[in-house]
TIDREN-526436 format. One record per residue (C-alpha): residue in one letter; z, x, y. Coordinates in steps of 0.001 Angstrom, whole numbers, padded with zeros to 6 digits, always signed. Layout:
N
AZXY/...
***
This chain:
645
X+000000+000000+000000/X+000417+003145+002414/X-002703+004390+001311/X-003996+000770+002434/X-002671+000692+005500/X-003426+004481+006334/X-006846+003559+005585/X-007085+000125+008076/X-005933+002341+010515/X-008591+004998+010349/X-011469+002204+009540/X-010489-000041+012595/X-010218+003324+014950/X-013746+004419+013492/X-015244+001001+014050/X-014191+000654+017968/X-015252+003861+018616/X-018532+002634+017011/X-018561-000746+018560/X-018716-000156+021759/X-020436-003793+022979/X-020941-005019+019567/X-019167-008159+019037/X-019272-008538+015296/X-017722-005471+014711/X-014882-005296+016937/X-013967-008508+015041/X-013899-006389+012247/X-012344-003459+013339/X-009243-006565+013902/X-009252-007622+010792/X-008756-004159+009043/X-005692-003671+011876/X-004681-006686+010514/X-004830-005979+007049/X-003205-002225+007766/X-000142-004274+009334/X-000049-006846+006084/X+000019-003701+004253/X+002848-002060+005917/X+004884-005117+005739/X+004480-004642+002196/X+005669-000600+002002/X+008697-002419+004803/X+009690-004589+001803/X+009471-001494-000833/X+012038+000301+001410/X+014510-002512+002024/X+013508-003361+005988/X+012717-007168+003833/X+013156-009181+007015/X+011338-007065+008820/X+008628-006927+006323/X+008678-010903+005358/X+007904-011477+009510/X+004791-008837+009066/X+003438-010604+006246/X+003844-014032+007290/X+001234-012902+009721/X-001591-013364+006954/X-003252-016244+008936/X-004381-013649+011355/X-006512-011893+009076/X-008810-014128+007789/X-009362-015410+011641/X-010946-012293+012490/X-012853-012041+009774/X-014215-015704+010753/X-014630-014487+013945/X-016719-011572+012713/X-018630-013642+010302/X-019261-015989+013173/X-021087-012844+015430/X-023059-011497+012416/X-024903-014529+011730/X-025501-015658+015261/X-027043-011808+016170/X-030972-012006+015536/X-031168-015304+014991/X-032677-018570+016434/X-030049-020730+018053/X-027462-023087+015955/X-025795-025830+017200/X-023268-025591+014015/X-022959-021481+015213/X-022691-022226+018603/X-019923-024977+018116/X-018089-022633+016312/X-018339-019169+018219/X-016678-021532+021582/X-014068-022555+018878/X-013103-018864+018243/X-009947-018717+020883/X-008853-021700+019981/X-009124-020770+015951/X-006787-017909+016963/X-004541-019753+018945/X-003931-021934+015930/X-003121-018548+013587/X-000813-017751+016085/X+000899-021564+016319/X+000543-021475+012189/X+002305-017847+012160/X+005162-018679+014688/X+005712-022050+012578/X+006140-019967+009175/X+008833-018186+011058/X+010658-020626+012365/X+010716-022461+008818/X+010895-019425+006956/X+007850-019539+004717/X+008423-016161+002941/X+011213-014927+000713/X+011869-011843-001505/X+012566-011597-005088/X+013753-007896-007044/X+011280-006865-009821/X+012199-004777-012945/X+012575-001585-010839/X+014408-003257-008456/X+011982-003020-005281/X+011494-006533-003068/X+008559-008019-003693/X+007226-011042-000850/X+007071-014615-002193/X+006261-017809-000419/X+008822-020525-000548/X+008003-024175-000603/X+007767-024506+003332/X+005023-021546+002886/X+002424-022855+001166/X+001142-024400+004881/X+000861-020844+005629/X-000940-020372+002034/X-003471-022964+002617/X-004193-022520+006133/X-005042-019131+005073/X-007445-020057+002075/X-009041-022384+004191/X-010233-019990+006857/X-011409-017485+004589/X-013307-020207+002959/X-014821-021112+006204/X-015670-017425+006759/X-017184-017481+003661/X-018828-020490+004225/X-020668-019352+007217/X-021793-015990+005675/X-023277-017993+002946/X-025443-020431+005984/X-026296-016852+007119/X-027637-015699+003669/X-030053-018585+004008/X-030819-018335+007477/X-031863-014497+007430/X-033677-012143+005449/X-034087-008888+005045/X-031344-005617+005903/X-029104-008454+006992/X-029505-010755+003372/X-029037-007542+001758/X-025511-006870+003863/X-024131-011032+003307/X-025051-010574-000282/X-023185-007263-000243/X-019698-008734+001402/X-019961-011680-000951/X-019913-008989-004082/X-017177-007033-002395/X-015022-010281-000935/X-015300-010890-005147/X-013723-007717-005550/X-010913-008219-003285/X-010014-011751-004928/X-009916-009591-008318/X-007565-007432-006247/X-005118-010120-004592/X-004405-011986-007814/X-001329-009352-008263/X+000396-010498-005211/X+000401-013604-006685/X+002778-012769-010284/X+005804-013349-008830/X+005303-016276-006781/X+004020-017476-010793/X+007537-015500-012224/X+005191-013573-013405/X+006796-009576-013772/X+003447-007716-014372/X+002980-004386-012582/X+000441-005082-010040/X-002373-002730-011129/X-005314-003806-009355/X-003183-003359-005925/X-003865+000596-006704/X-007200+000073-006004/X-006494-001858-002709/X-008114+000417-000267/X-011434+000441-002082/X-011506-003169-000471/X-012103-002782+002938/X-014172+000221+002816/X-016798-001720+000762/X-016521-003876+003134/X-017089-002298+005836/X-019762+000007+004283/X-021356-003268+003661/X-022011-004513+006864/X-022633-000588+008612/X-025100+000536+005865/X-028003-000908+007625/X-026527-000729+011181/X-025146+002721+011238/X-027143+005291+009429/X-024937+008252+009738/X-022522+006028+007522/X-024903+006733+004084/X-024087+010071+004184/X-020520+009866+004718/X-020723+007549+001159/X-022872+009691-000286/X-020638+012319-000164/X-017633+010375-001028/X-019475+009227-004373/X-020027+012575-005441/X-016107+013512-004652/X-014901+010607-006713/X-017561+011415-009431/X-016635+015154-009580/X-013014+013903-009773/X-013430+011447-012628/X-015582+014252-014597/X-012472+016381-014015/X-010217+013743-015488/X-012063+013769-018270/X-012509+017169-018953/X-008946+017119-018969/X-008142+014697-021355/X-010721+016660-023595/X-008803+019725-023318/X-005316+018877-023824/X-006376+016983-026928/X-008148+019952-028434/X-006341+022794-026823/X-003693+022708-029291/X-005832+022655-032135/X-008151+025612-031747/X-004545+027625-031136/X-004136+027437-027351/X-000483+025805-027425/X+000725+026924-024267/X-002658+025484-022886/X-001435+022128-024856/X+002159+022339-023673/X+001152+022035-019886/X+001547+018507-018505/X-001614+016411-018133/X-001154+016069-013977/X-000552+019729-012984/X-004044+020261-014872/X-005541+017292-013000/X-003662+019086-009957/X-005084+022193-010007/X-008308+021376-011030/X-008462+018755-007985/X-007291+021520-005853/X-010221+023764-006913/X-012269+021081-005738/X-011250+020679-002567/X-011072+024490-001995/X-014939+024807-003481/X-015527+021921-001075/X-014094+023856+002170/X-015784+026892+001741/X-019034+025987+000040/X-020900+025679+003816/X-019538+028527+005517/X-020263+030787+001985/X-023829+029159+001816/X-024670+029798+005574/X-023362+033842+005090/X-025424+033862+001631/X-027911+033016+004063/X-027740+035600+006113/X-027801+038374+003604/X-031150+036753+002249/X-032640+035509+005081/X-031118+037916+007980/X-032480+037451+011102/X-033508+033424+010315/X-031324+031029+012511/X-032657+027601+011387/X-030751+024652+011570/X-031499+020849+013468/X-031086+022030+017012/X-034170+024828+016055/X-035994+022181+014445/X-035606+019948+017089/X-036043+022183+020092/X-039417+022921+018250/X-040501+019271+017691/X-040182+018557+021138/X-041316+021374+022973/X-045061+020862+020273/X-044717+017208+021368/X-045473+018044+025163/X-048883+019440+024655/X-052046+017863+026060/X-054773+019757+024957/X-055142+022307+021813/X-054626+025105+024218/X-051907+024037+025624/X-049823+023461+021802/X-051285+027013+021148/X-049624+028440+024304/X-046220+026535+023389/X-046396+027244+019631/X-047067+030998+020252/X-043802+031168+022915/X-041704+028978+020682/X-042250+031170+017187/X-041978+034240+019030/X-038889+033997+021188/X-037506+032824+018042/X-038427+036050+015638/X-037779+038495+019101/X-041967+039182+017820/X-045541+038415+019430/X-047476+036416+017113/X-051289+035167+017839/X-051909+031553+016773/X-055315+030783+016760/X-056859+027247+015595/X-059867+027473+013194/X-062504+024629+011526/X-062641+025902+008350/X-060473+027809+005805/X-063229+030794+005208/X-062722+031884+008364/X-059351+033043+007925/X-060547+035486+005507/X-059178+038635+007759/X-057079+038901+010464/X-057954+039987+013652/X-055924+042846+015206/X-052434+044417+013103/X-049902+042007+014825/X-048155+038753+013060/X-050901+036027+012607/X-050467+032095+012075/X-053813+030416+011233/X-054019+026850+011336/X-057261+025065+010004/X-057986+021527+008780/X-059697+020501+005873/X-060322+016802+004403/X-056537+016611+002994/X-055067+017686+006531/X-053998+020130+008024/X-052924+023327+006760/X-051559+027125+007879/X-052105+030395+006744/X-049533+033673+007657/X-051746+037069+007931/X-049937+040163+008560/X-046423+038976+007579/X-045940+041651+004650/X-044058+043801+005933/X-041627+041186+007831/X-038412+040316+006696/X-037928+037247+004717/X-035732+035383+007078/X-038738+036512+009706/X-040687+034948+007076/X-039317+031913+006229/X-038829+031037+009835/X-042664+031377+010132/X-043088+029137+006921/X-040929+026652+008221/X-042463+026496+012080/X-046249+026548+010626/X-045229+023670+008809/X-044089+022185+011993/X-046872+023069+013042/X-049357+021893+010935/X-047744+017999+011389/X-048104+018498+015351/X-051784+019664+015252/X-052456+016282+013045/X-050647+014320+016148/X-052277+015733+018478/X-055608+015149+017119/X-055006+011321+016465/X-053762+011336+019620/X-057177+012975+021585/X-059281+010855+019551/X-057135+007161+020508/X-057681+008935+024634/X-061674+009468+023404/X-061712+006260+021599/X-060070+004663+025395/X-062539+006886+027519/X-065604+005736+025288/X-064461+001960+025927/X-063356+002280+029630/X-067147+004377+029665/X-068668+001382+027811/X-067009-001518+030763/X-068267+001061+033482/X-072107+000708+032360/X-071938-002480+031878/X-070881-003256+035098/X-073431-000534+036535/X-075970-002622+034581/X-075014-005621+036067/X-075082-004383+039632/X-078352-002169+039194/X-080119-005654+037708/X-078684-007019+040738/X-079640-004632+043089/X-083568-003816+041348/X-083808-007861+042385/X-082526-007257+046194/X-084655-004610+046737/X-087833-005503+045369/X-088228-008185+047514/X-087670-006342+050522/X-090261-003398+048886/X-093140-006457+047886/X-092993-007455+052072/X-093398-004008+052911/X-096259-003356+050532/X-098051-006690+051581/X-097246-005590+055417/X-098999-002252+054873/X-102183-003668+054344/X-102830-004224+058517/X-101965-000311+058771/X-104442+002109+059091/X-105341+003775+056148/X-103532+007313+056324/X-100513+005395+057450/X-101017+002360+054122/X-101499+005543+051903/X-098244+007211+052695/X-096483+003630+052383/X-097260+003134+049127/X-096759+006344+048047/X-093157+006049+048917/X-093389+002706+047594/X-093935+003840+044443/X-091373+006365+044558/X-088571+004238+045473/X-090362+001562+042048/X-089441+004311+039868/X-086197+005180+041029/X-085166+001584+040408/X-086714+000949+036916/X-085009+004993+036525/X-081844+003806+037563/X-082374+000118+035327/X-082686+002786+032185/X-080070+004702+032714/X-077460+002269+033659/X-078322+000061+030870/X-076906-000005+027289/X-079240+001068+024419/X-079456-000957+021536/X-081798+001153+019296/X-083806-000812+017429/X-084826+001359+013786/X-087537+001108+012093/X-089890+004264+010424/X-091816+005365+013155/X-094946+008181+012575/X-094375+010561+014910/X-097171+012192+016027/X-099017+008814+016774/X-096252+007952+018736/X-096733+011313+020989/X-100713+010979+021031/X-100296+007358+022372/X-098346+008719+024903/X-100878+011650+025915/X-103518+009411+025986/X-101815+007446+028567/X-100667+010133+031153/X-102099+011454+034127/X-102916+015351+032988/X-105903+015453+035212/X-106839+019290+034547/X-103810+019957+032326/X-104511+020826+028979/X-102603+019665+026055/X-102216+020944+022262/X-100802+018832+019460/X-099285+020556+016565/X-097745+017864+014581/X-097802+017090+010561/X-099583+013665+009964/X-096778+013067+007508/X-093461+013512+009339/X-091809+009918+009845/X-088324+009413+010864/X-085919+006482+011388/X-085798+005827+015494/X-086322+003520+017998/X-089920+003914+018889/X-089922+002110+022454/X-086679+004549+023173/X-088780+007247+021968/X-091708+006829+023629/X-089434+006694+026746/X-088128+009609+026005/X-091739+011224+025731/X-093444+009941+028579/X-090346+011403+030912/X-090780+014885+029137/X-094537+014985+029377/X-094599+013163+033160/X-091753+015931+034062/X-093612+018893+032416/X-097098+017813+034263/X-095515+017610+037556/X-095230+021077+037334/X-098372+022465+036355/X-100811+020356+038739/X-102267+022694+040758/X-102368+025496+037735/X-106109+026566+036939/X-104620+027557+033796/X-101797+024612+033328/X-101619+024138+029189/X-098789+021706+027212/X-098458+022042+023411/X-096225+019841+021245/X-095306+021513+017609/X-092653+019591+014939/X-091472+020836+012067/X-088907+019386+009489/X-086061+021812+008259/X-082972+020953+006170/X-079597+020767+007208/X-078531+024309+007022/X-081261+024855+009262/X-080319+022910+012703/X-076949+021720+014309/X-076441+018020+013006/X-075931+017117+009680/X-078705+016077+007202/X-082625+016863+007494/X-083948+016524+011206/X-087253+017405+012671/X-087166+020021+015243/X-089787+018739+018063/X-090904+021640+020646/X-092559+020493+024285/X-093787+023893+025599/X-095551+024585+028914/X-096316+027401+031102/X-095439+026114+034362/X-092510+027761+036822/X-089363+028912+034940/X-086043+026794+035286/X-083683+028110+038222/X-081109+029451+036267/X-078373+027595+038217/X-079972+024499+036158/X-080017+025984+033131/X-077643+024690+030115/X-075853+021075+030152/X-076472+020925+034415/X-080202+020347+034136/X-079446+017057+032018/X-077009+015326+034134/X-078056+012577+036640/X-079747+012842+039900/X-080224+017052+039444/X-083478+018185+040094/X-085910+020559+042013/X-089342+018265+041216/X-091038+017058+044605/X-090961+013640+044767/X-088778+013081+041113/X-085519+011198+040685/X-083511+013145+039235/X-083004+010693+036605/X-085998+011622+033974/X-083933+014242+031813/X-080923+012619+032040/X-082739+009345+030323/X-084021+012036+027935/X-080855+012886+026914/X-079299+009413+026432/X-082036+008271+023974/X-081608+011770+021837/X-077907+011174+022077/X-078137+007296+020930/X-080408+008379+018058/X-077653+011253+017000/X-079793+013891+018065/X-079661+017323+020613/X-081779+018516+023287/X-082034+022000+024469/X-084165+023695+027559/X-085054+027110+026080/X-086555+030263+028061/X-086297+032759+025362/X-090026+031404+023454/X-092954+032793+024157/X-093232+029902+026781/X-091580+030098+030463/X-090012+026768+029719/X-089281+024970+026189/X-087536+021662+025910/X-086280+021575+021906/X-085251+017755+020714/X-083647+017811+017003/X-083510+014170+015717/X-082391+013207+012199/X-084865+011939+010288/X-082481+009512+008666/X-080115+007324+011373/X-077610+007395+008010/X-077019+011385+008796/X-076387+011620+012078/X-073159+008806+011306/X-071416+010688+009178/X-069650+013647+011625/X-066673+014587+009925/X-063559+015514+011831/X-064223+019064+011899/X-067260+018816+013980/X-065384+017086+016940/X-062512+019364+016287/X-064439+022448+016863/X-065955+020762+019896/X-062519+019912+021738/X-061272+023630+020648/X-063917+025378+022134/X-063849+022949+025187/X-060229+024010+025767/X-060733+027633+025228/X-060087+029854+022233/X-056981+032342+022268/
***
């Protein structure tokens, strides 16, 4: 009953602490207080204070109130509203109120009594003007009960679990309560189930935290394995005094059962006390010079969470590992696992590649570190390893929100270029039909701007607009004759050097679009040439061949006009509204590139042919190919758009 009691005490402290504003179990941090005090009015009665004791345990009626009360919160938390709950949870003061009236009433009366038992200790009884006390008492644990049984039925999950739970363990404590009963009965039994008394309200309680506070596993788990470990030690015991004696070892046989259980329990507790200061200097001597423990881990985990960009976790990952081994170390970010064949350099190497199970790591140069050095490295590539798969999903969800917030912007430059192509080709038709009073020169140079500012429209209409490719197998070198027959090459001459055979899945509208601006763009520049000449050349090559995936054809528009200003040169000369063409757009290219793109294709302007400019398109020949870029592609594109270390 000490025991008991000792334990109420330290469960109700434990649970305020806990509680903080939680309701529910502040009620039942009360009613283990409660049941510490009806405890100690029990040890009271074992050491002769029996009044005392009698007035402590008359109290009972308080106990089961706060567990009411507590039953009361836990079902109304996370739940819809109950009129029934409700009712009862503004009943609550007046519930206790009534305990208290019930309580003072059993005193005046005097409701409890003492008897002697065989050993001649008091033992509480209730008298006949008790058993008001008795049966107010059943009936509010019954109500509790009651209520956490509407709760099983109202809930589910974690808290069904817990309800189910108490109702196992409130089984266990009627199992334990039917000894305080026997003498009430006349029954002189030796109460054994009261020795396992405090068992009772830590199920309880373990009940009803388990899914609320975490930390509280852990604390059981390691309680099981002490009372396991014990029990294995009693039985070990009882083995060995039984055969001791047998096999010769008398004196081992002569020595009383307890002071075996004694010191065996105090080897326990010893091996207990030391076994995590002896395991962390163990440690040491294996690993010296490795300091890992949560704070490490977590430091780590949150510094690799702050990084934007794959440069930016390299930079933090490289300062993180480092300060913590007191050693440089290069962390570099590959595509592929054969390139980590070597190491570059002598110094401490972490290489960190994906493949299509994840990502992995690789330590080069770490023979001759220590193995706490070592397993620190282990431990952070690991760490790692999981950040560099966050980070990923997390720049493709920001690409996957660009692409969208892209996708709105076009369509709403659609909508106003449509919108504005109407306004102003009304004003541009009453200019046009104006300019036919002019004088000639003056009507010439009208419509010549005329026309400029047509195309610039219908440009703009192109670009601005979504393309919805339509596929079907298109013959290319048709498609590029029809579109030489139709331009303007006046003295330009023109070669054709494509296979009659080469078809490939595109949009051929799209495509000839695409042609006609390349042709129109290259012929722009060589009027005027005596010696202008175009030639067109295809060829098909396989996949290991060209940079997209799958079989492409590799289509070459060469001509020998001006070389590109190399300020134009690379991704520049494709972007909108760039060019040095008399008269152009600055739209033509970029349209280029936004049908090769659509059709999962690349365009290049070359100067290193044997032609002073060379625009290369490489289209897939099957639209099935060019969807299936694996991870590691756009990987190694936001890597090297970052940087490499």
């Amino acid at each position: 009953m000490l025991v008991s009691s000792v334990c109420g005490c330290l469960v109700a402290t434990w649970l305020l602490w806990r509680a903080r504003k939680q309701g529910d179990l502040q009620a039942l941090a009360g009613f283990a207080i409660m049941m510490a005090i009806w405890c100690f009015g029990h040890v009271l009665l074992f050491h002769g204070y029996e009044q005392a004791g009698i007035y402590i345990i008359l109290a009972n009626p308080l106990m089961p109130t706060f567990f009411l009360h507590f039953a009361i919160c836990f079902v109304s938390s996370d739940a819809e509203k109950e009129p029934m709950l409700d009712h009862l949870h503004q009943a609550v003061p007046w519930l206790y109120a009534t305990s208290v009236a019930v309580v003072l009433q059993s005193w005046w009366v005097g409701a409890g009594d003492t008897i002697n038992t065989l050993d001649t200790r008091s033992v509480f009884i209730f008298t006949d003007a008790g058993s008001w006390n008795l049966a107010y008492t059943v009936l509010i644990g019954i109500l509790a009960h009651g209520v956490l049984l509407f709760g099983w039925r109202r809930h589910s999950g974690n808290k069904k679990r817990s309800i189910l739970a108490m109702f196992g363990v409130g089984a266990w404590g009627l199992l334990l309560a039917t000894s305080f009963v026997f003498p009430s009965f006349g029954i002189s039994w030796f109460p054994y189930p009261m020795l396992l008394l405090p068992t009772y309200l830590l199920l309880l309680v373990y009940a009803v935290v388990r899914y609320k506070i975490l930390s509280v596993n852990a604390f059981a788990n390691r309680a099981l394995l002490w009372v396991a470990m014990m029990l294995v030690i009693l039985c070990l015991i009882a083995v060995i005094s039984v055969i001791s004696g047998r096999v010769g070892l008398q004196a081992l046989a002569d020595v009383p059962g307890w002071q075996l259980w004694l010191y065996s329990l105090l080897m326990l507790v010893t091996s207990a006390l030391i076994y995590q200061p002896l395991n962390r200097l163990i440690s040491r001597i294996i690993y010296p010079g490795a300091v890992l423990n949560e704070a490490v881990l977590d430091a780590w985990s949150s510094q690799l969470k702050e990084a934007r960009d794959w440069q930016q976790l390299i930079a933090i990952g490289e300062r993180s590992l480092s300060s913590q081994i007191r050693q440089d170390v290069d962390i570099k970010l590959e595509t592929a696992e054969e390139h980590l064949s070597s190491s570059e350099g002598q110094g401490l190497a972490l290489r960190v590649f994906r493949s299509h199970s994840g990502w992995h790591f690789l330590l080069l140069g770490w023979e001759d570190a220590s193995p706490g050095m070592r397993l620190t490295a282990e431990v952070f590539g690991s760490l790692f390893s999981t950040s560099c798969g966050l980070l990923e999903h997390s720049l493709a969800l920001a690409a996957a929100e660009r692409k969208r917030l892209d996708e709105q912007h076009l369509v709403e430059l659609g909508s106003l270029s449509a919108a504005m192509a109407h306004e102003l080709r009304n004003p541009l038709n009453i200019i046009a039909m104006a300019a036919y009073e002019t004088p000639p020169e003056t009507r010439q140079h009208i419509q010549t701007q005329l026309q400029r500012a047509d195309r610039l429209v219908s440009d703009m209409l192109v670009y601005s607009g979504g393309l919805e490719l339509q596929i079907s197998m298109t013959p290319l070198k048709t498609l590029i004759a029809s579109v030489l027959a139709q331009a303007q090459l006046e003295s330009v001459s023109y070669e054709l050097n494509v296979d009659d055979a080469i078809e490939l899945e595109a949009d051929p509208q799209r495509l000839q679009q695409a042609f006609i601006n390349l042709i129109d763009n290259a012929v722009a520049f060589l009027r005027g040439q005596s010696d202008g000449q175009l030639l067109i050349e295809a060829q098909v090559k396989a996949n290991t061949e060209t940079d997209i995936e799958g079989p492409a054809v590799v289509i070459q528009v060469h001509n020998n006009g001006p070389e590109i200003d190399r300020s134009l040169q690379g991704d520049s000369l494709f972007q909108p509204f760039v060019t040095k063409r008399a008269g152009g757009t600055g739209l033509g290219l970029a349209i280029v590139r936004r049908i090769v793109d659509a059709h999962g294709g690349l365009i290049q302007c070359h100067a290193d042919t044997a032609w002073p400019v060379t625009f290369q398109l490489t289209l897939p020949l099957f639209q099935s190919d060019h969807l299936i870029q694996g991870d590691m592609r756009r990987v190694k594109n936001d890597i090297q758009g970052t940087g490499k270390h």
